[in-house]
N, C-alpha and C positions, 0 to 999 in steps of 0.2 A: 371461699368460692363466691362466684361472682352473683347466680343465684338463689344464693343462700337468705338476703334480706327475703326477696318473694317471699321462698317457702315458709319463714317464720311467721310472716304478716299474713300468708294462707293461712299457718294453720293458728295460729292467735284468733281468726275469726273463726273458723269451725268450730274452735274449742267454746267457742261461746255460743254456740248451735245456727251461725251464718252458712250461707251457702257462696262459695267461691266460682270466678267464671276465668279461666285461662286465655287470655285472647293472643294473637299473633298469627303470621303467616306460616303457609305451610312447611314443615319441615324444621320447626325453630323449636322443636323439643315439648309441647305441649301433653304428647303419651306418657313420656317417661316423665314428666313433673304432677301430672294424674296419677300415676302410678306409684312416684315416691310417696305421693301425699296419701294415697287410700293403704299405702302398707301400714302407717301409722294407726291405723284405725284397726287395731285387733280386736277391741272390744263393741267393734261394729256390725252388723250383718250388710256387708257389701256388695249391690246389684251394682252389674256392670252393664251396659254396651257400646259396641263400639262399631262405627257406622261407615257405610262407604255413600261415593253418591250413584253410583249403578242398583243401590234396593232403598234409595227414599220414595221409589212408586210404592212400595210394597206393604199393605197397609196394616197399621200394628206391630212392624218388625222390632221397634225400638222396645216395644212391651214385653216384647213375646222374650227378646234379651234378658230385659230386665229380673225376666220372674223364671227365668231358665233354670234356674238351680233350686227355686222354691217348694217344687214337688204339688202333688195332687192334695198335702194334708193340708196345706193352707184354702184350696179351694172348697174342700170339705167343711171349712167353719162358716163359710156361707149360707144364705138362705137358697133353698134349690133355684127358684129365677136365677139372682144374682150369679151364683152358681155355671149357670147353662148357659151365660152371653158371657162368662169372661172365661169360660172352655170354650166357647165358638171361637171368641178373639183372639186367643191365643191359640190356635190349632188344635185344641183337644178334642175336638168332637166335628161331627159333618157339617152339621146345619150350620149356615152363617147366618152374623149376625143382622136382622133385620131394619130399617130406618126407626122404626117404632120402639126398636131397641134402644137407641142411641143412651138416652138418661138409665136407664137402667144399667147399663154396662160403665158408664162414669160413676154410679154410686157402687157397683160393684167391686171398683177397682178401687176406690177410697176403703171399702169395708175391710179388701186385702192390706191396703197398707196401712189400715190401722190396726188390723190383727196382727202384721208384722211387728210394731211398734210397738207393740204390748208387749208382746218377747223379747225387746232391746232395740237399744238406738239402728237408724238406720244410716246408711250413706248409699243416694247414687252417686253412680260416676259415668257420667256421657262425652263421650269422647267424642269428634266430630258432629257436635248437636249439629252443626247448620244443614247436615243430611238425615236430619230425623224426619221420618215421616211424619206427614199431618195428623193423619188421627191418633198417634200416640202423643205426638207434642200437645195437643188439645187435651189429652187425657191429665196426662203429666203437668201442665198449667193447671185444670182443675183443682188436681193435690194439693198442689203448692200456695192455690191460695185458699185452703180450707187447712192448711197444715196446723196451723196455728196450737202450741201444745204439743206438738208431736214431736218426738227427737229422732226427726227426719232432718236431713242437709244433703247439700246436692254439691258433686265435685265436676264441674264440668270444662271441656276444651270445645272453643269455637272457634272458627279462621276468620280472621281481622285482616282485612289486606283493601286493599282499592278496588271499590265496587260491594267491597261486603258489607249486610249491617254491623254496626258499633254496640246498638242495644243491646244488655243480658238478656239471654232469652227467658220466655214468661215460666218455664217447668222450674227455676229454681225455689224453693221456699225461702222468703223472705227473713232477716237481712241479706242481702246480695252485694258480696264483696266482688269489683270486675277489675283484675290486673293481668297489666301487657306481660309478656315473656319476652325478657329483654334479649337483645343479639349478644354471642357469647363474647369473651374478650378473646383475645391474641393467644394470654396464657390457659385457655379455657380451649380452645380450638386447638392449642400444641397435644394440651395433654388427651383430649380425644384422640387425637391421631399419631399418641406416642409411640403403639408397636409399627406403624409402617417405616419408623423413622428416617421423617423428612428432613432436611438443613432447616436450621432456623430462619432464612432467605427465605426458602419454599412455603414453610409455614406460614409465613407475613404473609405470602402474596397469597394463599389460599385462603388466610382469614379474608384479607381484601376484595376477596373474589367472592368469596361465599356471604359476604357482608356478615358474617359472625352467625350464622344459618348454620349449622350443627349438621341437617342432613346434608345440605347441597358442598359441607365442607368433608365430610365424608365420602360422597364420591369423587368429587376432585383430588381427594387424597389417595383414593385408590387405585383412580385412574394416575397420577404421577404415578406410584408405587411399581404399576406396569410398563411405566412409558419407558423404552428401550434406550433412548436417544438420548442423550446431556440437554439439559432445560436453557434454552436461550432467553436470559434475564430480561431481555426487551419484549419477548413475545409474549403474546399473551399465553394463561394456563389452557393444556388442551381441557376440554370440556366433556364429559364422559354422554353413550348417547342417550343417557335416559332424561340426565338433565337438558341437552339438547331439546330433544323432543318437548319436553313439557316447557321452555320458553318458548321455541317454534309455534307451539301450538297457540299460542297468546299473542305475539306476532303475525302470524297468517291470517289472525282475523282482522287486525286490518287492512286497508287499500294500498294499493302498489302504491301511489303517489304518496303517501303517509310512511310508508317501509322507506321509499328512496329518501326525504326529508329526513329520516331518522339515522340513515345511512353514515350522510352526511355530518349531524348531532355524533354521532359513534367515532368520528374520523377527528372531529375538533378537539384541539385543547380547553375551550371554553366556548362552546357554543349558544348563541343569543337569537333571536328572532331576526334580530339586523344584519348578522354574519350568515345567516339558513338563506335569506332575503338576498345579499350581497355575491352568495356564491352559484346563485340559479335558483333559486325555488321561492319563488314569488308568490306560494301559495301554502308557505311555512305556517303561518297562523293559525291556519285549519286543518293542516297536517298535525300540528304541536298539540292545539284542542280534541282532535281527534285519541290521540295518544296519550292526552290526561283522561279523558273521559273514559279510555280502556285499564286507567290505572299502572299504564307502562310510562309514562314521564310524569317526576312529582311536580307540585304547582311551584314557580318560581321566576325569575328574571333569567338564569342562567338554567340551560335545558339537562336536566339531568335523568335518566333514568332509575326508576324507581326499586331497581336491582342489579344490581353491576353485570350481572351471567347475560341481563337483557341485552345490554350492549354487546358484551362479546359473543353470543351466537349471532344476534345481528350481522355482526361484521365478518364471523368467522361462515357464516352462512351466504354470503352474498357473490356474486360472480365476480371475480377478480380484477375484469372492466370493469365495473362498477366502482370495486373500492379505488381506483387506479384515478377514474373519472372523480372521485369524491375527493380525494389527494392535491388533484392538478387545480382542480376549481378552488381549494383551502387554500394552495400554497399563490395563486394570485390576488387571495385577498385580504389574509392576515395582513398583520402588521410585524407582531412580532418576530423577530430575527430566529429566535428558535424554535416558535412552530414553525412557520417556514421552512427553515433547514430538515425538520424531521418530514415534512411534506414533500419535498424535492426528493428527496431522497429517496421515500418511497414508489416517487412517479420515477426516476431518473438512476437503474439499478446498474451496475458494473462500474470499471473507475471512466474518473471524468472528472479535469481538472478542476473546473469553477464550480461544481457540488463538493467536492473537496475541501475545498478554499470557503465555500459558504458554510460547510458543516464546522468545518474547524473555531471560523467566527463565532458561531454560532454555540458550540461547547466554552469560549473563551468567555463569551455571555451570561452564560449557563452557571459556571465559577463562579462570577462578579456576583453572582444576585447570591450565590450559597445554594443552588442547586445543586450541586454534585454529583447526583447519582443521573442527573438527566445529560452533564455535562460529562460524564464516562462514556452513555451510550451514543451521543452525539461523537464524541472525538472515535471511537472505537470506528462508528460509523464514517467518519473521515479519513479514518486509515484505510480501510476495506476499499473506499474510491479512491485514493491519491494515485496519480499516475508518476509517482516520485517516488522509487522503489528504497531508495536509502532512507526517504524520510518517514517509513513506514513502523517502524522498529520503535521511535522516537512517541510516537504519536499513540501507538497502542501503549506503551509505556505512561504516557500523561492521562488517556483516560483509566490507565490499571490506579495510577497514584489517585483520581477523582472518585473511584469507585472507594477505597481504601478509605478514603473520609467521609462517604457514604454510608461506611459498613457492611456494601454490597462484597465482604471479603473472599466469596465463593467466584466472584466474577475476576475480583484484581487477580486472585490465584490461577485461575484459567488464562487469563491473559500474560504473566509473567512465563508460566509457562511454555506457552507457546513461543513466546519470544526466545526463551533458554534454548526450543529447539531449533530455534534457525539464525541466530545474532552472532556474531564473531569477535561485534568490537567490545574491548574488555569494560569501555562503562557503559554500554547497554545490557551486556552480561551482569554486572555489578549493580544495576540500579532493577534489573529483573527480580536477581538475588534478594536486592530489600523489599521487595514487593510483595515476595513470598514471606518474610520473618515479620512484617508489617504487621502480616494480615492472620499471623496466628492466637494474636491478641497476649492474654498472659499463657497460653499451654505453649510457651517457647522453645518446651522442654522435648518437644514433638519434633522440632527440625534443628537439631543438633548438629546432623552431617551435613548443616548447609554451608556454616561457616569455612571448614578449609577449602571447601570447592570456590565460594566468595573469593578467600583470601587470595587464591589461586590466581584470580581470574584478577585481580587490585592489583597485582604484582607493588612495587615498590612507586607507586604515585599516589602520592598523600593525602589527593582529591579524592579518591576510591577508597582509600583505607580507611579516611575520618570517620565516614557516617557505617562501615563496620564495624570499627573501634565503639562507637556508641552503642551500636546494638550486642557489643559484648559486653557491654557493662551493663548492660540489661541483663541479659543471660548469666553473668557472674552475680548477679542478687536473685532473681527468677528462680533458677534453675541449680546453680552449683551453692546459690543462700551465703555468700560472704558479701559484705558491705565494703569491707577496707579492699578487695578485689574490683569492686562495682566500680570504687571512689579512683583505684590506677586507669582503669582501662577510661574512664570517664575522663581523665587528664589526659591519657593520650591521645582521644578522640580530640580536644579541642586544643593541642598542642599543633596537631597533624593539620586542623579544618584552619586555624592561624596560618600556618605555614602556605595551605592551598587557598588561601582568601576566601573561603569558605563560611563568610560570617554566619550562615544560619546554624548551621551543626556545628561551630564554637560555641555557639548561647545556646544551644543543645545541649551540649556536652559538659558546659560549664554549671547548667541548671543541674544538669544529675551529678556531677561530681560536689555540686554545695549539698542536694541532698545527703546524698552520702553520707560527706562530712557532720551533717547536722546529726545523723542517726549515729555516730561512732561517735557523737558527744568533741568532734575534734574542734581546736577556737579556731582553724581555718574558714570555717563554714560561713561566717558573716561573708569576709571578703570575697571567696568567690561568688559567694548571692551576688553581692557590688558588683562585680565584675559581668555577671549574666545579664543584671540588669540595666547596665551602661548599654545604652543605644549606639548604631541603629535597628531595629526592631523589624523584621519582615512580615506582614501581617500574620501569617501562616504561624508563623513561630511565637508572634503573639498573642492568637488566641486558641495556641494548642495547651494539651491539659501537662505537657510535658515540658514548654517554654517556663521563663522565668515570671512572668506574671501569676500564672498558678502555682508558682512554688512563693510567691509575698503572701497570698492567702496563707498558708502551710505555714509562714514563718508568722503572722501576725497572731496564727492560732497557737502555735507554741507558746507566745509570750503574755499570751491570757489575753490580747486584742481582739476582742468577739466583733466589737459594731464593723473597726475596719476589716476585718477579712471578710466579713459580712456586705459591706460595700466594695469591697473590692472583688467579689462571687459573681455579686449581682451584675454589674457593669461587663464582668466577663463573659456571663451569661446570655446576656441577652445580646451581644454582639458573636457570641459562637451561633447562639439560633438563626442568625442573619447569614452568617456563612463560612460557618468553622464545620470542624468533622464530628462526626454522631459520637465517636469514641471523647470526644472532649467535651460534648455537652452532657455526656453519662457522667465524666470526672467531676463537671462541674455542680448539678443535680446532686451527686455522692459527697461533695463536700458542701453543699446548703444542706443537707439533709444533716449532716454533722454540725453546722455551727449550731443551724434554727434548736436542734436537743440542745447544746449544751446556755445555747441562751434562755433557755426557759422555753421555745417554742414548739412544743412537742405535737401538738395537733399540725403544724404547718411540716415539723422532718417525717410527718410519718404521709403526709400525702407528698414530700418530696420523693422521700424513699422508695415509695413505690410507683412515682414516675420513673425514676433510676431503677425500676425492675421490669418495669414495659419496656422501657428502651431496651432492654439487654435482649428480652425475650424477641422482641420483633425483629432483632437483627443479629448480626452472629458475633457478639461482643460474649465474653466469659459471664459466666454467672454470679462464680463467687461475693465479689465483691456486694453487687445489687442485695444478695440474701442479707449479707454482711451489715449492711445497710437496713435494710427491712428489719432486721433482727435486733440491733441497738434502739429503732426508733421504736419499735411496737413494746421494746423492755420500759425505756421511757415514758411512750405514753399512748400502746396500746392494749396489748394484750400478753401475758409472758407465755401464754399457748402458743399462741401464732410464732411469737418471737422466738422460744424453741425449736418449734420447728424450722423455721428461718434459719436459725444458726446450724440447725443439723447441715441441711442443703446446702449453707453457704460454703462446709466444713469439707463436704464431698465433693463441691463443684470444683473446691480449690486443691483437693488432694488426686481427684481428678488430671486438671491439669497442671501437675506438678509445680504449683506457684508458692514459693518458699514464702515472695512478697507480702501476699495477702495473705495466707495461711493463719499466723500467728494473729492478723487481727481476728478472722473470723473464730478462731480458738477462742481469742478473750472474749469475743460476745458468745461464743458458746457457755464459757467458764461463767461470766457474769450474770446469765437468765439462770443457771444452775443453781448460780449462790441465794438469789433476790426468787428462789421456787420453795429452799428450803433443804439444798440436796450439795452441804460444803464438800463432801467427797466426791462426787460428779465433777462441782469447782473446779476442786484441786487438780484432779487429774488432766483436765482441760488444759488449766494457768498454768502448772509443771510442763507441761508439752511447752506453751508461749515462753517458760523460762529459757527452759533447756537451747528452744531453734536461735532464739535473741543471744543470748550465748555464742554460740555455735558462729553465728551470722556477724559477731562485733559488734554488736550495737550498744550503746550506753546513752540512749540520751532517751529517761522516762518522762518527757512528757508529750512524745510522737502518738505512742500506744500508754495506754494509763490502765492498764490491769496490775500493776503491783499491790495496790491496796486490795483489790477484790482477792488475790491471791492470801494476800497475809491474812484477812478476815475467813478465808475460806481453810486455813491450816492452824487459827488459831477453835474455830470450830469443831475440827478434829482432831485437836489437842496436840496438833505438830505446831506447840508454841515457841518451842526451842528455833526451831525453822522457820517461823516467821517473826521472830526478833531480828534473826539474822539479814533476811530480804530486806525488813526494816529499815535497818541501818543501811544496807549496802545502798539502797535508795535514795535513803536521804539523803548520803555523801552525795552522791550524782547531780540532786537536785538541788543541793546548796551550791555547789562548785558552779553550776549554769542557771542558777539564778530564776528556778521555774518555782512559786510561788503555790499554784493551786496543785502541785503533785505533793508539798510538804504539806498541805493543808489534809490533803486524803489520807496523808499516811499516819496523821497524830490522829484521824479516825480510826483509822487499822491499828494503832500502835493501843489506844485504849480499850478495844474491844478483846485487844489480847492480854492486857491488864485484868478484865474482867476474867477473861477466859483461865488467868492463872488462878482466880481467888479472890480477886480485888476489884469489885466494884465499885468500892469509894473512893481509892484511889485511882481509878477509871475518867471518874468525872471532869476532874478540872481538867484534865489532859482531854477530853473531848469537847468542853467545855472552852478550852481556846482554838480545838479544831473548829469549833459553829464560832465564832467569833472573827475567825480567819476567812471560812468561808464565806459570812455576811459581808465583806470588804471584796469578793473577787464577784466576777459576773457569771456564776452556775449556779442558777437558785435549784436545779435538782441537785448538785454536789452539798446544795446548803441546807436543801429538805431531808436529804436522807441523814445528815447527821446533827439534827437534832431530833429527828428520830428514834438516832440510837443514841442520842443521851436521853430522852425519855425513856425507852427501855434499861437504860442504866440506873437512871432514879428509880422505878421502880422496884429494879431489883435492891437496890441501897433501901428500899422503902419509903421513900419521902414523896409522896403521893402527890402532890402540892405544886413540886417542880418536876412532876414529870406530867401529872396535868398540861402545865405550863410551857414544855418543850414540846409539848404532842399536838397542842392547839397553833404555834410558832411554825411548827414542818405542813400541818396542814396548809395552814394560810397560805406558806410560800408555795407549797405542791399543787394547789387548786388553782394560782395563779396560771403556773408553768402546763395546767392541763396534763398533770403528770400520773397518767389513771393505776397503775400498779401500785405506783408509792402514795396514792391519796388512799387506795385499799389498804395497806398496808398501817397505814396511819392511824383510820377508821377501825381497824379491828383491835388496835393498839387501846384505844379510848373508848370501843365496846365493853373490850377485856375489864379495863378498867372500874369501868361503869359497871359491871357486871360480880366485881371485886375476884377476876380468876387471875391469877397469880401469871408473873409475867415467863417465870420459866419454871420448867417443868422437875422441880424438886422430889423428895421422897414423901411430901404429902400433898402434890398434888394432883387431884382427880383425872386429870387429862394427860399426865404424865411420858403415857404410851402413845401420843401422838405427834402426827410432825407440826410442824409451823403453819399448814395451809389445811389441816386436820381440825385444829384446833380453833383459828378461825370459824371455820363451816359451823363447828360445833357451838360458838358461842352465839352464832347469829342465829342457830336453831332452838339454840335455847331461849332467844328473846323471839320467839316467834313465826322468825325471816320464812316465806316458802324457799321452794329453791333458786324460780327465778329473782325472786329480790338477792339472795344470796349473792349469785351471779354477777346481780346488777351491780351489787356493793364491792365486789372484791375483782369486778371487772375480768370474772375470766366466762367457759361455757357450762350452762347446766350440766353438761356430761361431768365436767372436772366436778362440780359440786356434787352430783351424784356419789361419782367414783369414791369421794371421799367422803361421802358418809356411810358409801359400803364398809369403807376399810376401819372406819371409826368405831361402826356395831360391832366390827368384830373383833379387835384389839378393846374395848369395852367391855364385852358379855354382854351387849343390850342386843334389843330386837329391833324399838321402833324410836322415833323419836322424843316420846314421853320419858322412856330409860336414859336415851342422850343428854336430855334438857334436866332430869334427875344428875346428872352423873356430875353436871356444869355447874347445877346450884349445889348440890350435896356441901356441909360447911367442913374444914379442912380441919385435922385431926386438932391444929394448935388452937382455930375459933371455939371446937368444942368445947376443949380443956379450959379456955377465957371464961 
């Protein structure tokens, strides 16, 4: 969670008796993070209040909260004075309190809160201080700084916005920790607003809107939820009236001449002082100052407002001459071709040829830079005016394909649509047709009856049929999961797209027919790569994730070529960001986040990873893959909590949408964290599913997906050794016949572990022993970490301490390199153990016997002293896991507390005694 750092750093400083101050504007979650944080405190007695600004006249109110629940016994250990002014002040008796009083009623309130503090720690929590009344603020200052010794702390929310103060207020007792509450993210605003369920499109635009504001993304969400009407992707979100109202209210105070200046700012693409100056408002300057000074435009060269909802009631509030007049006067003084057009347009509504012809321009603009999504709503908007009825069909068509590389896929689908219902000719029927299979990303499995209605409509022209023929060979691995299927229809797509001079869907068709090939293990597969990548190249098709340029990455990765597919990523990368489709730079982000792990760079795939999981979230691309993703790198070199669950999600999203594709990999990162958790039958059961569908689907080429080895290790674990010799071998044949190098090297890992697993750990050795030897020559220092790993645990169990020392200290080196945090835990607990002289597995004398692999851990580091969170720290997962498993330890032990644990770890083993 995205607030999760806060909370820890909140309560990290409580726990060491600081007082916390929550700052942020309104509605950005500051209750309910007051409120997770005081639930923690059970062993607190927790005064609360919580404040409005219609009773900060009301003098004392903050107190009278505060001590609401304390009862009349506290007021009884008083001295009677004291006594009688702080039952005046807090309403229990007639008489008020007197001026003469004042000091007496301050010492009175210390004497209550430190009669409280005798009794047990205390916690306020003041929610909205900035509306705390004075004389309890004055009071509550007082406390705080005579607290000193007293296990009082203060949990407080104050509003931080433009115009408010920044300083923690003086009632906190000192240390005073003061952190912002940051704006939620995209996946943070989805899953707030997961039962209304909104399109992942609606969701982007209402994080955007709500600026990541939690409350104001909640009404906006509810108000969609009601909104009767289909959401027009250009328009702005309606705006519900309460959040209305409370921008209005902020606006109406300032001057008409400042409103209309701001109008204006609302109406631009990038509005400046020169351009406000330019279009009529000669008195922008002071208009603009005006509007910082109120906290609604932030300080800067380029005029922004200081909350997006500002602008759109702005603009949604304003007289329609107005916005009409702010349009005309932009569209005369831009520059740019495409504000412009979107300004005409708005001034210049029904068709009309030269607004037609200028918007058109103007989306063709839009392309060139890698706009696309501006360049859909501009051509869409060009069809709408064309006074050219035939060319109408054509034209919403090109912005449905602009939208589609956008990922605005809810838009291209509404527009193919429409066109299905009124087009005749069979290739605007046919390219309608691909508009919609485009856009359903991997759930292909979803529009299955669209194909013979397509087919229908292609009749026997080979220009129509190509790029069918291709999206059936999509859907023959997708959907129906056979490859040698995928690989015909893929030849007759570029057989067909040849014949129609169709160069781009030939090197389409010929990329995914070389795929194919490569995954069925066929020696065809070089030459048609050759052949896809023999130019001429059309940009489009050059920097899609499905062109031949991202299948060299894919082919250099096969062949252990880490630097070049790694430069060849990058180069594609950053020219898709320039002006390719959002579905091609998620490919591309998905496969850097794959080489950066396997090259050692685990800190850099797991912040790629999870760019390749925003993107997916902010727009309507499948999920699978992203978790997929998230889930190998966090195993790598996050966390294997996280990454489990990643792999759960990833496993649903793809069973979800029936994608045979991706399935199997996200299986083997499910199977993989299972194994590297300590749970080989979870594994297995995983890897068996990846065998069986591989199987099933043709495929024979093990080094596309490389779960084979985790499978054998995970079968030789549950003594299904017979069955993993057999995988064994049938692998390696594979791997020798094509020549993959770092897939023979994993599997004499797997092959020794299963040596060991019959009985034989000596003879274990050297066969892993040229598996790390083979590994140190390829470029995966994590393939090279974990197995000298498990030749350290091999020596140990052979007993020769010496060199398993020596192979333990060899996988650290290379793991801490690679930033690789599971396997340096991993490694560390291996050389605790050691240290610590507990036996490496768990034999008939030894004390820990009955635990798992991540049990036993916990427990050796409890034995050397570890709290929980060093525990944590070391073995890189969450306090709760390290808990969990020292629940399960006590009780699989017969101990109670950790003194029995730390007994049970050093206790000397039946053989030392008998020594």
């Amino acid at each position: 969670m995205h607030r999760e750092p806060l909370l820890a750093r909140a309560r990290a400083h409580l726990a060491v008796g600081g007082s916390v101050v929550l700052t942020g504007p309104t509605g950005i979650g500051k209750s309910t993070l007051l409120a997770t944080l005081a639930a923690g405190f059970t062993d607190h007695q927790v005064l609360r209040c919580s404040l409005s600004a219609t009773e900060r006249h009301l003098p004392f109110l903050g107190l009278i909260d505060l001590l609401a629940e304390t009862g009349d016994d506290l007021l009884h250990t008083l001295p009677k004075h004291q006594r009688a002014v702080l039952e005046a002040a807090l309403l229990r008796r007639d008489d008020p309190v007197g001026e003469r009083d004042v000091l007496g009623l301050r010492v009175a309130v210390l004497a209550a809160f430190r009669t409280l503090c005798a009794a047990g720690p205390v916690l306020l929590v003041v929610d909205d201080a900035q509306w705390l009344d004075a004389p309890s603020a004055e009071l509550l200052a007082f406390i705080a700084r005579r607290a000193g010794g007293l296990p009082l702390r203060a949990l407080v929310g104050l509003r931080a916005g433009p115009g408010e103060p920044q300083d923690p207020p003086e009632l906190c007792p000192s240390p005073v920790l003061t952190l912002p509450v940051p704006a939620m993210t995209a996946a943070e605003i989805g899953g707030l607003l997961g039962d209304l369920r909104l399109p992942r499109a609606v969701l982007a635009k209402v994080h955007r809107a709500s600026d990541g504001n939690p409350f104001f993304a909640l009404e906006l969400g509810r108000a969609l939820a009601d909104h009767r009407e289909p959401l027009d992707p250009a328009a702005p979100l309606p705006v519900p009236d309460g959040l209305r109202t409370l921008m209005m209210d902020r606006l109406l105070a300032l001057s008409s001449g400042a409103r209309r200046t701001l109008l204006l700012a609302c109406a631009a693409a990038r509005p400046t002082l020169a351009l406000l100056r330019a279009a009529g408002r000669p008195e922008a300057a002071a208009d603009i100052a005006e509007a910082r000074h109120a906290g609604i435009v932030a300080p800067g060269d380029v005029i922004r407002f200081t909350h997006p909802l500002l602008s759109a009631v702005l603009y949604a509030e304003s007289a329609e001459r107005d916005r009409l007049t702010a349009h005309a006067a932009l569209a005369d003084v831009v520059t740019d071709p495409v504000e412009r057009a979107h300004h005409l347009a708005v001034v210049a509504p029904g068709r009309d040829a030269q607004v037609a012809e200028t918007l058109g321009e103007a989306a063709t603009a839009a392309r060139r830079r890698g706009a696309r999504a501006a360049a859909a709503r501009l051509g869409l908007l060009a069809a709408e005016r064309t006074t050219k009825p035939e060319a109408e069909p054509g034209l919403r068509l090109t912005a449905a394909e602009d939208a589609l590389a956008a990922g605005e896929f809810a838009m291209a689908r509404g527009i193919a649509e429409d066109v299905l219902g009124a087009a005749v000719l069979p290739a605007e029927r046919v390219r309608a047709w691909i508009v919609l299979l485009d856009s359903c990303g991997q759930a292909l499995a979803e529009l299955d009856e669209v194909f013979p209605r397509a087919l229908a409509d292609a009749r026997d022209d080979p220009a129509l049929l190509a790029p069918l023929h291709y999206r059936l060979a999509w859907r023959a691995w997708l959907v129906k999961g056979s490859a040698p299927k995928a690989r015909t229809e893929a030849a007759t797509a570029a057989r067909l797209a040849a014949e129609a001079g169709d160069r781009s869907t030939e090197l389409l068709a010929l990329t995914k027919q070389a795929l194919a090939e490569f995954h069925i293990g066929s020696p065809e597969a070089e030459r048609t790569m050759a052949r896809a990548l023999a130019g001429p190249h059309d940009p489009a098709i050059r920097l899609g994730h499905n062109g031949p340029v991202y299948l060299r990455y894919r082919h250099h990765l096969l062949h252990d070529r880490l630097e070049e597919a790694r430069g060849e990523l990058r180069s594609l990368t950053y020219a898709v960001r320039q002006r390719g489709a959002v579905e091609s730079l998620f490919m591309c982000l998905y496969g850097s986040a794959q080489v950066e792990m396997a090259r050692g760079r685990c800190d850099r795939a797991l912040d790629l990873a999870y760019q390749c999981l925003r993107l997916a979230q902010d727009s309507e691309l499948s999920q699978g893959p992203a978790w997929c993703a998230v889930a190998f790198a966090e195993a790598a070199g996050g966390s294997l909590d996280r990454g489990l669950a990643a792999a759960e999600r990833g496993v649903g999203h793809s069973e979800d949408d029936g994608d045979l594709l991706f399935l199997p990999t996200t299986l083997h990162a499910l199977g993989h964290i299972r194994l590297l958790r300590g749970d080989p039958a979870g594994a297995a059961d995983a890897l068996r599913r990846v065998r069986v569908m591989e199987a099933a689907q043709g495929l024979a080429e093990p080094g596309l997906r490389r779960w084979h080895a985790d499978l054998a290790e995970a079968l030789a674990a549950i003594g299904a050794v017979a069955e993993a010799d057999e995988l064994i071998e049938e692998t390696r044949r594979q791997a020798a016949r094509l020549g993959r190098p770092s897939v023979l090297a994993a599997l004499d890992r797997a092959a020794a572990l299963v040596l060991a697993a019959r009985g034989d750990p000596a003879g274990a050795v050297p066969v892993l022993t040229r598996a790390v030897r083979a590994q140190a020559t390829l470029p995966y220092p994590v393939d090279e970490g974990r197995a000298r790993l498990e030749l350290g645990r091999l020596h140990l169990r052979a007993g020769d301490v010496q060199a398993a020392r020596e192979a333990l200290h060899g996988a650290r080196r290379v793991l801490l390199h690679a930033k690789a945090a599971p396997w340096i835990a991993a490694v560390t607990a291996e050389l605790d153990r050691l240290d610590l002289g507990v036996p490496a597995t768990a034999g008939d004398g030894d004390p820990l016997r009955a635990l798992s692999g991540m049990e036993r851990r916990v427990a050796t580091l409890v034995a050397e002293g570890a709290t929980n969170r060093e525990i944590a720290a070391r073995l890189f997962v969450s306090i709760k896991t390290v808990e969990a498993a020292l629940t399960r330890s006590y009780r699989k032990l017969g101990v109670r507390s950790r003194v029995g644990l730390t007994r049970a770890v050093t206790s000397p083993r039946p053989e030392d005694r008998s020594a």
